[in-house]
ZAFI-51028 format. One record per atom (N, C-alpha, C, CB): x, y, z. Coordinates in steps of 0.02 Angstrom, whole numbers, plus 50000, padded with zeros to 5 digits. Glycine has a CB too. Layout:
% residues N
XYZ
...
//
This chain:
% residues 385
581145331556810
581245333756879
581865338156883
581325327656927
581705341856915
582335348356935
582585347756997
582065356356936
583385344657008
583915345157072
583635352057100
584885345357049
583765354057147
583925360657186
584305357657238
583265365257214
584765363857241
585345360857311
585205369557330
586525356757287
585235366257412
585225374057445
585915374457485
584495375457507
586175379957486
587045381957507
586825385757545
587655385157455
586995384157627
586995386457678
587565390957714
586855381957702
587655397457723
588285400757739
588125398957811
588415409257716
588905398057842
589065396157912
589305403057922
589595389657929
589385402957995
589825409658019
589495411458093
589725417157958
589555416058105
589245419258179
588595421858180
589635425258204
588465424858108
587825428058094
587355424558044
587955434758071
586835424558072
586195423158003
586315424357956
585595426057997
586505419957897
586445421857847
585845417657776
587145422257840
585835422257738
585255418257686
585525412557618
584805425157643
585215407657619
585465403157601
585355403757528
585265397857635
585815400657452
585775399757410
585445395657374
586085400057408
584775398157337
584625391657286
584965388757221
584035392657262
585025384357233
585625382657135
585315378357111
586575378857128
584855382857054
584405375557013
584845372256948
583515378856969
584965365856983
585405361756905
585065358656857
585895355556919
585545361756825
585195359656743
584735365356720
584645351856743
584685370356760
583985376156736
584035380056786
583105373356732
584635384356772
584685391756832
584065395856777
585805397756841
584025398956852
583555404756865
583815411656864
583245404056927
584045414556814
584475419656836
584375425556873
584705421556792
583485427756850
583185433856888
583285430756953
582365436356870
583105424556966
582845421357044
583455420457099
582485412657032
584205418357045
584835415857078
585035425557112
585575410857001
584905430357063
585185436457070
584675442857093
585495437557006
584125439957153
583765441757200
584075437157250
583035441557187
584125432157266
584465428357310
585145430357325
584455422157288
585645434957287
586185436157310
586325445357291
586685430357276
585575447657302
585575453457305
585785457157353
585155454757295
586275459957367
586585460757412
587065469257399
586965453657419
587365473957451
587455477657462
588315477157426
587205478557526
588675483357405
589415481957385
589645486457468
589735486357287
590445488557453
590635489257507
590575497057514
591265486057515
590515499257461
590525507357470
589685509657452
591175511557407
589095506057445
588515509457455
588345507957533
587945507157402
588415501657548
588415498357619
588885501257675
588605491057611
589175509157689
589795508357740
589365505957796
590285515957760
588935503457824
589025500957882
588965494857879
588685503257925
589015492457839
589445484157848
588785480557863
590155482757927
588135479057833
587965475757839
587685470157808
587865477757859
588205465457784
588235463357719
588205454157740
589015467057674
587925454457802
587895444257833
587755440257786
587255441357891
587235441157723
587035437857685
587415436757617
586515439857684
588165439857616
588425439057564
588985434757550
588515444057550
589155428657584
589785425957581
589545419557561
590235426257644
590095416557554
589825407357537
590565402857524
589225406357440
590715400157554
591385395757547
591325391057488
591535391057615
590735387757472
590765382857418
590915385457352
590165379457413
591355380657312
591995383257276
591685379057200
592925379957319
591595381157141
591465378957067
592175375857040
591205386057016
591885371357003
592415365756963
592435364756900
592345359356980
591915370556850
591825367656786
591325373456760
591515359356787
591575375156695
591335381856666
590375381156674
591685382556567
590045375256681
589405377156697
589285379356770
588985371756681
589775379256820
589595380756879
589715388556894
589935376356923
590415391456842
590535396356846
590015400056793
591205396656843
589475398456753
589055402956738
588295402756796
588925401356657
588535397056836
587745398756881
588435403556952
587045386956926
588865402656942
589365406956989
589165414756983
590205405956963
589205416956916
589295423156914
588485424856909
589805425556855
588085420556889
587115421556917
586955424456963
586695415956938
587305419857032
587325421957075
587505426857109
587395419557083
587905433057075
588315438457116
588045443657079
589175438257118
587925449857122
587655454357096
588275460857112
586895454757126
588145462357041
588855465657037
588685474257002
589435459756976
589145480157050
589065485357046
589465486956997
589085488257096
589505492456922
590145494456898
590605497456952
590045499156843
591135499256897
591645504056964
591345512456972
592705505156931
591285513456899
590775518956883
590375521256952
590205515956826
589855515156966
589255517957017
589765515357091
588245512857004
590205510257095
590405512357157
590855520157171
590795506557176
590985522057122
591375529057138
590795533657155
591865532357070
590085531957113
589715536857139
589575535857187
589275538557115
589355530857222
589005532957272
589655531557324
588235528957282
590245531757318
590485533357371
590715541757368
591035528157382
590575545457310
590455551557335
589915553657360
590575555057299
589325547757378
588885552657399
588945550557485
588055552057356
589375546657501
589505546957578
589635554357602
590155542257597
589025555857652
588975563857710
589575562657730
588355564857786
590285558657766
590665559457803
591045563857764
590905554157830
591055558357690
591905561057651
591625567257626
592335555357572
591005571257608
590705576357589
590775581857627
590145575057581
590395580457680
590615587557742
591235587757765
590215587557815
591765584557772
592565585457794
592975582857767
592745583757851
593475585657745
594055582657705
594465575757729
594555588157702
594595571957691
594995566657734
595405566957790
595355564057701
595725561957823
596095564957879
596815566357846
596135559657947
596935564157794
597705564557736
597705570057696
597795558157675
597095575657713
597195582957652
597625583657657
596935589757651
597955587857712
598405590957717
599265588057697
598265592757777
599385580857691
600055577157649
599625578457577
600295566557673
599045578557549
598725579857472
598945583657446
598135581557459
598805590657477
598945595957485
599535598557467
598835596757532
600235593957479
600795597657463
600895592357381
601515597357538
600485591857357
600635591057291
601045582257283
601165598457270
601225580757213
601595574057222
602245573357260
601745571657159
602205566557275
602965564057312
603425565857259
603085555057331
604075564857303
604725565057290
604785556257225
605215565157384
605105556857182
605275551957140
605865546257182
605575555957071
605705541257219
606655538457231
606935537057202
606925533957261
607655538557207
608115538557136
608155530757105
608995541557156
607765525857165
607935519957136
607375517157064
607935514757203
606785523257078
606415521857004
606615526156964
605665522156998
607035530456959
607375537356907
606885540556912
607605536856823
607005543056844
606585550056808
606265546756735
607245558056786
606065543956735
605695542756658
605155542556666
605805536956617
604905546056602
604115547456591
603545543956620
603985546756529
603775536456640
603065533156656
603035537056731
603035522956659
603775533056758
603675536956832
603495542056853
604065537756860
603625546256814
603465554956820
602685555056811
603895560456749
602415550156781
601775551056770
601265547456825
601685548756702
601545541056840
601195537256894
601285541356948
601435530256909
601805545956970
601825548857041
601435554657044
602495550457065
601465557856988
600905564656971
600125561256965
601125569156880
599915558756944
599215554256934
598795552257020
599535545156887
599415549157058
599415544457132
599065551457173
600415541057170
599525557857155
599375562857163
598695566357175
599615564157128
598225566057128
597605567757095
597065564557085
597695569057047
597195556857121
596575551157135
596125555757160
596695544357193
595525555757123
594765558057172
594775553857246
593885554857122
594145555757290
593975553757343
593445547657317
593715559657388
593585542357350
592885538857361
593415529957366
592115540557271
594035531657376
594425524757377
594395518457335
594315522257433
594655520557285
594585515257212
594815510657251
595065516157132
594485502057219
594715495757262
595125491557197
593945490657301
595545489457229
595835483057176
595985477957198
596405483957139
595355475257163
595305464857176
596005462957135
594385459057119
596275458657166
596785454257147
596775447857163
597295456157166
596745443757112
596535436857112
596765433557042
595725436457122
596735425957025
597185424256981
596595417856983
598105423756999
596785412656912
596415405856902
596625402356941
596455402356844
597125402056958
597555397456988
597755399657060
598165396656944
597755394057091
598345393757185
598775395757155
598655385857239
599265399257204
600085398857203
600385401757164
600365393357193
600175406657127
600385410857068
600805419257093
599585412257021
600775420757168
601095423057199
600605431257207
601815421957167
599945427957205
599435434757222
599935440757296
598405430157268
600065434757345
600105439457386
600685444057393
600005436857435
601275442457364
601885444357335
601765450157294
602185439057297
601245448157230
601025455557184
600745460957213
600505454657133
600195460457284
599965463757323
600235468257353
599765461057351
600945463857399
601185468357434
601805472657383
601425464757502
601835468157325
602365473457302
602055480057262
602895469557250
601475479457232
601175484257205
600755489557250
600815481257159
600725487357301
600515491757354
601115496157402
600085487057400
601575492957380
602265496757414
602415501057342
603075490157445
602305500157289
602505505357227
602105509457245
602435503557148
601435509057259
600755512057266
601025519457316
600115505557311
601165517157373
601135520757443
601875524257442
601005514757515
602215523357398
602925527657398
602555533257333
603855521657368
602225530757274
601985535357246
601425541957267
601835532057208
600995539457289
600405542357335
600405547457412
600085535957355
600245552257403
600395557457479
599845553357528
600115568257469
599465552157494
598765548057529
599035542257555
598105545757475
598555538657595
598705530557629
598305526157570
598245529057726
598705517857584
598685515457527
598625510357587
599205516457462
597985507557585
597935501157615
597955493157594
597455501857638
598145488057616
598165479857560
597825476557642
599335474957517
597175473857610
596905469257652
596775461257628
596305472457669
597195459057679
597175451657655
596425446757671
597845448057696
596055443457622
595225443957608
595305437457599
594815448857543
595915434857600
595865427257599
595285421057637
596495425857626
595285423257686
594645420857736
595025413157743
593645420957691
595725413157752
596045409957780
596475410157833
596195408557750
596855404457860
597425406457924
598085405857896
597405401157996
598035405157831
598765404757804
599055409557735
598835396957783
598755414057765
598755420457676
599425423257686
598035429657670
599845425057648
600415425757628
600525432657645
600495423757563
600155437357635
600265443257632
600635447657700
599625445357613
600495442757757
600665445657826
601485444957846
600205441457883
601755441057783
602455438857777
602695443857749
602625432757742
602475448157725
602765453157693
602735457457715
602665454257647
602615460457774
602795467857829
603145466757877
602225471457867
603175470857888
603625470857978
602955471058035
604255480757997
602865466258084
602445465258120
602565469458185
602395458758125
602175474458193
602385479558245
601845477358326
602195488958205
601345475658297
600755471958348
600445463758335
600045477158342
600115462558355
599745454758342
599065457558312
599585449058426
598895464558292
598205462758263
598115459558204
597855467858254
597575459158177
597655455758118
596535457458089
598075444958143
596375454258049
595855456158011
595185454958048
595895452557947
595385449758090
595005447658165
594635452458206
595515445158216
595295453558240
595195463058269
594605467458246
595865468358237
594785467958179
594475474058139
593805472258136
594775475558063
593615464158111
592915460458125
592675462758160
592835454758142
592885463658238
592715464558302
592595471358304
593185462358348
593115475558288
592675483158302
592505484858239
593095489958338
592035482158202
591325485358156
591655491358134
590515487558205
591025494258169
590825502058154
591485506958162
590195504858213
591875503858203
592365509858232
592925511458196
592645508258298
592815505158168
593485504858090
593485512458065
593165498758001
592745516258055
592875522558031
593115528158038
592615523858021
593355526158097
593735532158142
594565530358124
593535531258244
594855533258105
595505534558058
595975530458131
595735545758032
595935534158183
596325533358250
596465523758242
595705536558335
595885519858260
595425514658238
595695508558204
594965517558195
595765513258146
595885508658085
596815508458087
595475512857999
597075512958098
597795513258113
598155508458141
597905517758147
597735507758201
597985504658256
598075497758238
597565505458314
597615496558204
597615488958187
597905487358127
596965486058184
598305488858094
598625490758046
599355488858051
598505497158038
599615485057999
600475483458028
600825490057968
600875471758003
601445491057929
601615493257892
601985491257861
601675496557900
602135490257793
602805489757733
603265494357741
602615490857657
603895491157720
604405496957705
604345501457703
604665497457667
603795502657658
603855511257609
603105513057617
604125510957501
602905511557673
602225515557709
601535512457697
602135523257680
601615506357675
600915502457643
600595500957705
601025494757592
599765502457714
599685499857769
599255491457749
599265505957817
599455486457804
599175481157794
598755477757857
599675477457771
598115477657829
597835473357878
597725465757840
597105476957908
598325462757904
598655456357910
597935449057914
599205457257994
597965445457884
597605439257900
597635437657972
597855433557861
596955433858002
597225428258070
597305423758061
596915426458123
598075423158100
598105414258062
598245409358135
599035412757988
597495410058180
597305405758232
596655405058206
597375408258307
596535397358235
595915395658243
595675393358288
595765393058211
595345397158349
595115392558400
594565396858420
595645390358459
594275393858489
593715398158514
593845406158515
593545395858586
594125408158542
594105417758542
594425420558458
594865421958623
594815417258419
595035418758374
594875416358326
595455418858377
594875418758251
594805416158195
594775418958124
594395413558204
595075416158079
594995420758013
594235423858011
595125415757939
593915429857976
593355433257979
592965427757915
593485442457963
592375429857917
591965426257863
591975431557804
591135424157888
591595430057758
591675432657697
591305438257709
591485428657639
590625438557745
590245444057754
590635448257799
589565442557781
590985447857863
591385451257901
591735456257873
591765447657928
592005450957821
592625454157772
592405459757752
592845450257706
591775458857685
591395463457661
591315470157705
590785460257650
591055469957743
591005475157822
591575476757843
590685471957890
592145476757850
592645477957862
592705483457785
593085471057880
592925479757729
593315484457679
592635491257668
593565478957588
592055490957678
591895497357683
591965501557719
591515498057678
591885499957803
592345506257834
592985505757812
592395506657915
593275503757791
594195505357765
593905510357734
594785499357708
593655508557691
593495513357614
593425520557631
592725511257570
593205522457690
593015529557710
593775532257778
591995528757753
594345528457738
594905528457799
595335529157757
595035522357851
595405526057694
596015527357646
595925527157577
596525522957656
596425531757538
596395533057482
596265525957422
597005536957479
596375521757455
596435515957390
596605509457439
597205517857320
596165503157432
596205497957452
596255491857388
595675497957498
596855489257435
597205481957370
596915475357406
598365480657364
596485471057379
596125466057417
596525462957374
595325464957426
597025455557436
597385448257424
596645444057421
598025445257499
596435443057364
595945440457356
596225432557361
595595443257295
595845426957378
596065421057332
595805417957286
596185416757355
596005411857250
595545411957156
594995410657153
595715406857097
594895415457098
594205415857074
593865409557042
594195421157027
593805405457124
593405399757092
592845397957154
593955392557070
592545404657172
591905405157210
591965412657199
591845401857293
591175411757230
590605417157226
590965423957241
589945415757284
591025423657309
591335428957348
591845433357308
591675425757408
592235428857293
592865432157233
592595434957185
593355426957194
592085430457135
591865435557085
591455441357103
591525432657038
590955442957162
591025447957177
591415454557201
590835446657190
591855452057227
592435458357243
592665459057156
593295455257310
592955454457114
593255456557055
592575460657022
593615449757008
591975459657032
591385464356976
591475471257020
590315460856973
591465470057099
591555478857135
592205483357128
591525478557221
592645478457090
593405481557073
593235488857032
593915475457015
593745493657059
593775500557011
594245495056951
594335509857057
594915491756977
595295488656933
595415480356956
595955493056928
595135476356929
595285470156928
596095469456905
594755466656883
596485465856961
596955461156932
597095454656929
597345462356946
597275451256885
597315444156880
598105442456866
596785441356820
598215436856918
598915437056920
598905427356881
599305439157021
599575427556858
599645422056831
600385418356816
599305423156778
600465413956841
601325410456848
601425409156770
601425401256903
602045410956741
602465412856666
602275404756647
603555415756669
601925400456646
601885392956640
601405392256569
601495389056717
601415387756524
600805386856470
600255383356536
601045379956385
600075380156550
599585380456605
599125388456635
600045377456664
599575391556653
599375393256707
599135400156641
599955393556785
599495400756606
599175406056569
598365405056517
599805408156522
598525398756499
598005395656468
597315395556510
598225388856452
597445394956567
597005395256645
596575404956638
597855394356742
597025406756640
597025414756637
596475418156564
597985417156624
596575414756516
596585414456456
595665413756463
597145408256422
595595407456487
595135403656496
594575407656549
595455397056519
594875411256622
594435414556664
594135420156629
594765416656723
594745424656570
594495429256555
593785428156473
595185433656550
593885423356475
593305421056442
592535421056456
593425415856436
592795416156518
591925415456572
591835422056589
591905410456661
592275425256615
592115431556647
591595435256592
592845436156665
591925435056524
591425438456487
590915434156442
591785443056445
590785428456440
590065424556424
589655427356496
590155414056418
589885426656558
589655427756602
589205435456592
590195426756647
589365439156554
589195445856555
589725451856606
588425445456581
589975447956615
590475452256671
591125455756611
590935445056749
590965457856569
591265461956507
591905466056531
590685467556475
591445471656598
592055475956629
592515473356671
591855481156666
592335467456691
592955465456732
593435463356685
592835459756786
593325458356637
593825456956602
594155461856557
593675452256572
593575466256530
594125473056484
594405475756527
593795479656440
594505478056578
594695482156633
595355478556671
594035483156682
595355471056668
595855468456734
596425470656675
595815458056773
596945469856751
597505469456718
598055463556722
597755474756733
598155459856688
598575453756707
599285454856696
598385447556669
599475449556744
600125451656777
600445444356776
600045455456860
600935444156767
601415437056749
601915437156779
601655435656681
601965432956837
602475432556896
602895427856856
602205429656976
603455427656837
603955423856804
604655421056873
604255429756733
604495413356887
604805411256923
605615408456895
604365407156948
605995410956837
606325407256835
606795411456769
605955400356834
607505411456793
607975416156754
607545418956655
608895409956745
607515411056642
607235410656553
606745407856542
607625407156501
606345410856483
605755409056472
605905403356447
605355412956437
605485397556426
605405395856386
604975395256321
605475393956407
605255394156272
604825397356195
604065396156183
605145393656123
603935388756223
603295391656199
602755392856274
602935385556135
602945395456309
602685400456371
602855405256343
602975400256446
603215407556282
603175414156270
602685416356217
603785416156254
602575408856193
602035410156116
601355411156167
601935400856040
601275406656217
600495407356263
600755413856261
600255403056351
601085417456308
601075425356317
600925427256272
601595428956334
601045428656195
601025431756140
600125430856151
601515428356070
599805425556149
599045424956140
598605427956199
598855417456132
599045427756259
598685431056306
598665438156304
598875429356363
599085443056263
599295448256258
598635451556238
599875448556218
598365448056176
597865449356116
597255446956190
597955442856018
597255442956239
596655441756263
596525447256323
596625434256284
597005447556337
597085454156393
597035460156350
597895454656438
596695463856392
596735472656382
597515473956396
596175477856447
597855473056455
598515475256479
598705468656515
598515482456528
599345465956505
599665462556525
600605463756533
599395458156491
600695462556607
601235463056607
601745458256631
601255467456626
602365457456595
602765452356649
603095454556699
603265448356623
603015451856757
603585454156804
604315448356810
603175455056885
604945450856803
605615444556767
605515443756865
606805448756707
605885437556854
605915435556895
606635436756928
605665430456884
606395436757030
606965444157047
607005437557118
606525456457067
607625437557169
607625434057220
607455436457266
608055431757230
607155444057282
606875445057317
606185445257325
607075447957324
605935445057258
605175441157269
605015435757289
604835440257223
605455430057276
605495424857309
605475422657381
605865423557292
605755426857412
606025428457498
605265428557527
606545437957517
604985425257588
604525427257605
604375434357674
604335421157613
604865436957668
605025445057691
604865448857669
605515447657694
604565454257736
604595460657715
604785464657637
604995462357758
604625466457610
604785467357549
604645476257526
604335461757509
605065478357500
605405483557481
605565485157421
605845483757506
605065485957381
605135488957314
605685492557295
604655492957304
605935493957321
606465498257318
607145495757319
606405502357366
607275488757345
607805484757347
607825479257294
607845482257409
607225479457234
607265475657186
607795476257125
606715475957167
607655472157089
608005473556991
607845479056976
607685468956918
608035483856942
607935487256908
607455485556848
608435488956900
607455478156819
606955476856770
606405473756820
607215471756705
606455471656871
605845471256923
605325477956935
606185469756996
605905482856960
605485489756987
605315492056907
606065496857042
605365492456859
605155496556803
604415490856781
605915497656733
604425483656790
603845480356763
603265482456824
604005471456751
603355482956874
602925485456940
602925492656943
603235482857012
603365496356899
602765502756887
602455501256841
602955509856871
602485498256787
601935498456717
601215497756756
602065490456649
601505491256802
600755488856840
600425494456880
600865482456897
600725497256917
600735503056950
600295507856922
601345505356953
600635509856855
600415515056821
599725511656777
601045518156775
599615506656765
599115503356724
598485505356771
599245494756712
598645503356844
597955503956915
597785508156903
598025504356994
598485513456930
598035522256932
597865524956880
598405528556958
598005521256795
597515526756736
596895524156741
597735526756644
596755518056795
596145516556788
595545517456837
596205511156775
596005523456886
595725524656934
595365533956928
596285522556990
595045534256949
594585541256948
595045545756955
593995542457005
594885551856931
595785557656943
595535564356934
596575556656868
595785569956971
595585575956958
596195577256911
595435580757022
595945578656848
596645579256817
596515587356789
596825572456747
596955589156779
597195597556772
597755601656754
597165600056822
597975607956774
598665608856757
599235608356841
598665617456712
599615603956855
599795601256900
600685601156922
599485595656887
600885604256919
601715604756960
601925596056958
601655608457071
602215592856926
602595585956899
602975584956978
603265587256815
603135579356961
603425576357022
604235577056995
603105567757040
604625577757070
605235577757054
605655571557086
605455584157072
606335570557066
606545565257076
607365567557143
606665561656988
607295562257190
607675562057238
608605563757215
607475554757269
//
């Protein structure tokens, strides 16, 4: 006899329910059942049938996990978000800041070659809004901290807008601690006006900002009748009109230990996986990027880039030997030392860090954008403040 459990998505809208045969997935059958639209073939958001809150506990759940998700390369999401008529017949609403070539260098990242190169590159992103999932094995590893700080390196490098949407599909996501709150909207809002998100005016409005120009659409963190965090499908519908609004979107994912997540990390141009400097937490890391690829999900794991939030002045030796093994398991891995203003749950300002802070958050920086689509050519270098 064969269990079947059926997983019912809640939310506002109809959605289609999951079959999970235990002991004997169906993989053609699990991955028609969660056949479903990504965010940039779908811009009009109509994606009700793609979310699911129930969360896997054990490497057989995470191979009927990743069964279940049907996953685009980054490859075909770049194509077919060039084949969107909007971004085709009219130039973005940001040509004209494109146009004058790369930013200014701030003197607080110097002049060295990487920088010179990440700001010339930020420069020359194609159209079609590369996405980067960010997500980790583990709670608490400081996703939303990496978000907003790599999205503030992002948006001081970039003439273009650089959006971070917090996808948590919670009321308590971290990421909204880290801007300056100029209005009360938040991801809610944006739920609410759909379609209109695509109108630049739109999407602005609802939009808080970072220091150094990042735009963020903030989590809701009410729950009652008129208000509420968005559902996973909402979400989905939301980051595709973004996608046709700004140059590059950073999704505060949370861990990849449901469905939903491993889909955004397979629609990633660049997967990142963040991970606390701990033998745990790297071994954890170690371990996702494993399933990810029994799973068949190959490009997410050759492709992410892991990132090692280090909470604490000194390593210890053998959190440094795990690092040494995660090095060889990762494509790119980087540490970020640990700084007291990452710690702070404020506004945050790349620019007011360590010096060995701001140089490990360009590597990361610069790791995204070689992995992002680029008109590359002969190009006037960026200069420094």
């Amino acid at each position: 006899m064969v269990d079947v459990q059926v997983v019912t998505v809640t939310g506002d809208r109809p959605a289609a329910g999951y079959v999970v045969v235990a002991g004997q997935c169906c993989t053609a059958s699990l991955r028609r059942e969660a056949d479903v639209s990504d965010p940039s073939t779908d811009p009009a958001g109509h994606l009700a049938g793609t979310g699911t809150s129930s969360e896997v506990t054990g490497a057989g759940e995470r191979g009927r996990l990743a069964e279940r998700a049907t996953l685009a390369s980054p490859a075909e999401l770049d194509q077919a978000a060039g084949r969107g008529v909007s971004m085709d017949s009219v130039g973005p609403w940001w040509a004209s800041d494109l146009a004058r070539g790369p930013r200014v260098i701030p003197r607080e990242f110097g002049g060295g070659s990487q920088a010179e190169s990440l700001w010339l590159r930020a420069s020359l992103l194609r159209r079609g809004c590369p996405l980067v999932s960010v997500s980790s094995a583990d709670g608490g590893v400081g996703r939303s901290t990496l978000t907003a700080a790599l999205g503030g390196v992002l948006a001081l490098a970039s003439p273009a807008p650089i959006v971070a949407v917090d996808v948590t599909a919670r009321a308590w996501g971290g990421l909204g601690h880290r801007v300056v709150r100029g209005s009360a909207a938040s991801a809610w809002d944006a739920s609410v006006a759909e379609t209109k998100l695509a109108d630049p005016r739109v999407a602005e409005e609802l939009m808080q900002r970072g220091p150094t120009g990042l735009r963020v659409l903030v989590g809701e963190s009410k729950m009652s009748a008129q208000r509420r965090p968005p559902t996973w499908s909402e979400m989905f519908g939301v980051i595709g009109h973004l996608r046709s609004v700004y140059a590059m979107a950073l999704l505060d994912l949370p861990a990849a230990d449901n469905t939903p997540t491993w889909r955004a990390l397979g629609w990633a141009t660049v997967p990142v996986l963040v991970s606390r400097a701990t033998v745990d937490a790297l071994q954890h890391t170690m371990r996702l990027l494993a399933h990810l690829k029994a799973a068949g999900l190959d490009q997410v794991a050759e492709s992410a880039v892991v990132v090692v939030m280090t909470t604490t002045h000194s390593t210890a030796r053998e959190v440094r030997a795990v690092e040494q093994l995660a090095r060889q398991a990762a494509t790119h891995l980087v540490r970020v030392p640990f700084d007291p203003v990452l710690a702070r749950p404020d506004p945050l300002d790349p620019r007011s860090l360590s010096k060995a802070t701001r140089s490990a958050l360009t590597e990361v920086a610069a790791a995204v954008v070689d992995r992002c689509p680029a008109d590359l050519g002969p190009h006037e270098g960026a200069s420094v403040a």
